[in-house]
N, C-alpha and C positions, 0 to 999 in steps of 0.2 A: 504493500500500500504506500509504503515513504517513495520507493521509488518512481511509483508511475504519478506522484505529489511533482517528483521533479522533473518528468518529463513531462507534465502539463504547464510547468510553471517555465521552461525552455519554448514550451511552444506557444504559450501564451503571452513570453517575453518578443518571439520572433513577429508574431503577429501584429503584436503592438507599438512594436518600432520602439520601447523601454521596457526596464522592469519596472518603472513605476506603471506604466500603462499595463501590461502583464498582471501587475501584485493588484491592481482595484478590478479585473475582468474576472481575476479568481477570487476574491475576495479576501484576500491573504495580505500581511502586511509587508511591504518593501526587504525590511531584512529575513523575513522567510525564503521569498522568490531567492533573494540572493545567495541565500544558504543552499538551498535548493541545485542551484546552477554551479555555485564550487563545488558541492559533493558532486553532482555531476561530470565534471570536471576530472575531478580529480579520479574516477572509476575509470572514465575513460582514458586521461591522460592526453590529450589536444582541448586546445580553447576552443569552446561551440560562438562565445558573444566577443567580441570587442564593444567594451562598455565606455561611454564618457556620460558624464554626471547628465546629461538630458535624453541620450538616444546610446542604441546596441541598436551592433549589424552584426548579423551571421558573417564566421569566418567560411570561406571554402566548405572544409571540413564540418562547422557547423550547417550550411543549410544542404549540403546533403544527407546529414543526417536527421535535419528537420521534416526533409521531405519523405522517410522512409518514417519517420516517427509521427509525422501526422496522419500518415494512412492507417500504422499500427494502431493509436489510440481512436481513430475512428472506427475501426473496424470492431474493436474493445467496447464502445460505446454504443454499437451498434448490436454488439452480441450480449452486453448488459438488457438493453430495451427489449431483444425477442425473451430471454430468460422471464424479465417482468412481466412483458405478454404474454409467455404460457401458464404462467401463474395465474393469471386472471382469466385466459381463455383456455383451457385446459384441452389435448388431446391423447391420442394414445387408446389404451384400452385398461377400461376402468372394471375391475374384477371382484365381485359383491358375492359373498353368502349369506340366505337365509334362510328360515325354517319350509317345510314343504307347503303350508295353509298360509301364510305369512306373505312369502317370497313369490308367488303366482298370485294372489288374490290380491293383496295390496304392493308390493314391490314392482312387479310388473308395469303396472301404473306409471306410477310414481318415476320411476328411469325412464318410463317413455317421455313423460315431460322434462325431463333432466336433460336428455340426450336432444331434444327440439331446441331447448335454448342454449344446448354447445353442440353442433353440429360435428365438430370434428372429432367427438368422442366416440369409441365405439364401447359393446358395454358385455360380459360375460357373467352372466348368474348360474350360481354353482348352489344347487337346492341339495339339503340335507338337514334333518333331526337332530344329529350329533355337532355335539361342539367340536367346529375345526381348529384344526392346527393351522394359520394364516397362513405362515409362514411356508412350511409343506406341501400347502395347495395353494401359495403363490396369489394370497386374494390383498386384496388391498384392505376391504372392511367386512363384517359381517353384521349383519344386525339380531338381533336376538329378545322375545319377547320371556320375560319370566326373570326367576333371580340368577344374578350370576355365580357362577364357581371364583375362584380366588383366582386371580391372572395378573400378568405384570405386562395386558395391552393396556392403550388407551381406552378411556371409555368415557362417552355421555350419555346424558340418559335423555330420552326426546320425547318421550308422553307415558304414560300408564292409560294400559286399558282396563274398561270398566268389565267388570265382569257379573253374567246375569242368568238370574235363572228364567225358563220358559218351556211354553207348551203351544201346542196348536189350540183353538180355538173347540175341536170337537174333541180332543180328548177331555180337555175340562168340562164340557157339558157332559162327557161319559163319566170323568172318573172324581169333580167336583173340583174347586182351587184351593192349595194348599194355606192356610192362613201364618203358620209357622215352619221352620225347617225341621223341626222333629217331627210334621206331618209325612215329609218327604221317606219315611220310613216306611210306610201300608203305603204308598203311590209304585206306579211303576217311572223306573229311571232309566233313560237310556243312556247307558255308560261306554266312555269312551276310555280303552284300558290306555293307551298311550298319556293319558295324565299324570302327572308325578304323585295328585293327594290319589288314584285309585277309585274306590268305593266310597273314601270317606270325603264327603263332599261340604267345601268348608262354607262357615257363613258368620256372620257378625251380629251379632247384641247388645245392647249395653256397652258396647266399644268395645266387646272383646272378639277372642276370634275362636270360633270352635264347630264343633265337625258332626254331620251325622251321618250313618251307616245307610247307604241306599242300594237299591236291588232292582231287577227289571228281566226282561224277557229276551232285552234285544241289548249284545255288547258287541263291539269292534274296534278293531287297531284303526281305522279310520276318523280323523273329526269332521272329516266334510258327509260323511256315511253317518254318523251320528246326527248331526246338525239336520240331514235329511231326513232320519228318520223323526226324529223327535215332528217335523214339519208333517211327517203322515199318519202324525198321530199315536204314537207307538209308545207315549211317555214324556215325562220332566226331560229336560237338558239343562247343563250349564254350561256355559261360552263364553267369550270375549263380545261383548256390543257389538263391535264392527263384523262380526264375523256372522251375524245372522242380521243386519239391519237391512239388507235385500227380502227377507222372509216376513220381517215387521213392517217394511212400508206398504205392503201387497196384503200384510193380512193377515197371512201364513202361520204367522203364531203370535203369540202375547208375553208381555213380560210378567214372573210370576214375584212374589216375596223380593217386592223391593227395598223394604224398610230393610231387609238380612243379606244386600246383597256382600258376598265376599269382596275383599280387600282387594286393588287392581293389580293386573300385571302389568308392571313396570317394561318400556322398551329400552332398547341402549344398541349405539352404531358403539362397535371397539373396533381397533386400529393396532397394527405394530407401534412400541413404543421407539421411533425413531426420531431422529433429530431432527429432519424438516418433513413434516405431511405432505406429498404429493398436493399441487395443486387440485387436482380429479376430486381426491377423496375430500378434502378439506370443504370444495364448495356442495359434494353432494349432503352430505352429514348438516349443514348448514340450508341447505333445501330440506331434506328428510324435515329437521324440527324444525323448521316453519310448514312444511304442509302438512303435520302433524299437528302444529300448534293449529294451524285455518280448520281443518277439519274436526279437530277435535273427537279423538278417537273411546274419549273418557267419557262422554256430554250425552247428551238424550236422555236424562234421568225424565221418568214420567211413573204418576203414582198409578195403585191396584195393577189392572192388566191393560191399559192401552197402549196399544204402539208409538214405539218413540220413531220421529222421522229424523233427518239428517240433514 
């Protein structure tokens, strides 16, 4: 950095026909530039200025190496400016994991508006269940709804989803609505074994958090198989909002025990912990929580059983 201090402050000297003209164009004061120009000097060893107290002229020597030095620092200057500009306009290919219900239903989206307003990005989603190894599989961020395990990526956390219980419309005229969650015990529940709580399906009281044991006709490794069935009738379900709010604007089902609903899941973009974040990643993580914040993936609270819209 000192050095190319002193070939701007030589080439700013040449320009300006002094070093005083030189030292106010950089904004540096007289005996800087000057100092500037003897350590220069003295590296190279021939005099670049012949100086007299009003004006410097390139010797020889000097302005030919003026002229090789101001293409160098332009060219420097030029390749500062793209760097800043890929930063702000990012390309490349931008490589995201997330959950399989997650990453198609809502990610999908959400990168297509990404990649509209940076055209030059291209974009590779890499769906899976399992917590990846970034680095291994080469992704840049992953996004993740639920708690996390202990890690040493980066991580922000961009919305909590509300999480709800519901039923269709004619199962409650068959099987009645639950008024508590210890009702949900004699109901049928359509369970989806791929959740971490299981059978024990948690809910809130009194501000605390606690669980009851539910049972049903109809289970599967599936949530989107679940979420359907619950929609045909076949039992309770509990879900993320956003994840049935196509089934509530239509009708398709209701929400049940909203005063009990469980605690949200938390989302969060993590990142390798490196020293400078990709341009790519930095601005999607920065989209994600704002059209997480505009949509509001928490919000549509609506009391007894009417559909919450969006």
């Amino acid at each position: 950095m000192e050095r190319l201090d002193d070939l701007r402050a030589f080439v700013a000297a040449v320009e300006g026909g002094s070093l005083t003209a030189g030292a106010r164009s950089l904004g540096r004061s007289l005996q800087s530039v000057s100092r500037s120009l003897a350590s220069l000097e003295r590296e190279l060893g021939v005099e670049l200025l012949r100086r007299t107290t009003r004006r410097s002229a390139p010797t020889d020597a000097g302005l030919e190496y003026y002229r090789r030095v101001r293409l160098a620092l332009a060219e420097l200057d030029q390749a500062r400016g793209d760097a800043s500009r890929d930063r702000r306009e990012p390309h490349g290919v931008l490589r995201v994991g997330a959950s399989s219900l997650f990453g198609p239903g809502y990610l999908v989206p959400a990168l297509a508006a990404f990649t509209a307003r940076h055209p030059r990005l291209e974009v590779e989603l890499q769906v899976s269940d399992a917590f990846e190894d970034l680095v291994a599989r080469r992704l840049d961020l992953v996004v993740r709804v639920g708690r996390l395990p202990d890690s040493r990526l980066r991580a922000r956390r961009l919305a909590e989803l509300r999480q709800v219980f519901f039923a269709a419309p004619a199962y409650v005229a068959r099987r009645g609505r639950p008024r508590h969650p210890g009702d949900l015990a004699s109901h049928a529940c359509v369970v989806w074994t791929g959740a971490r709580h299981g059978t024990a399906w948690p809910f809130r009281t009194g501000g605390e958090e606690r669980t009851v044991e539910v049972s049903g006709p109809f289970r599967t490794n599936s949530l989107a198989a679940a979420i359907e069935a619950v929609a045909q009738g076949l039992g309770v379900g509990l879900a993320a909002l956003w994840q049935i709010r196509h089934l509530l604007a239509r009708g398709a089902v209701d929400l049940l025990l909203v005063d009990f609903e469980p605690a949200g899941q938390p989302v969060h973009a993590l990142w390798p912990a490196r020293g400078v974040t990709p341009a790519a990643t930095r601005l999607f993580v920065e989209f994600l929580a704002e059209r997480l914040r505009v949509e509001d993936l928490s919000d549509g609270r609506r009391q007894g059983g009417a559909p919450a819209t969006s």
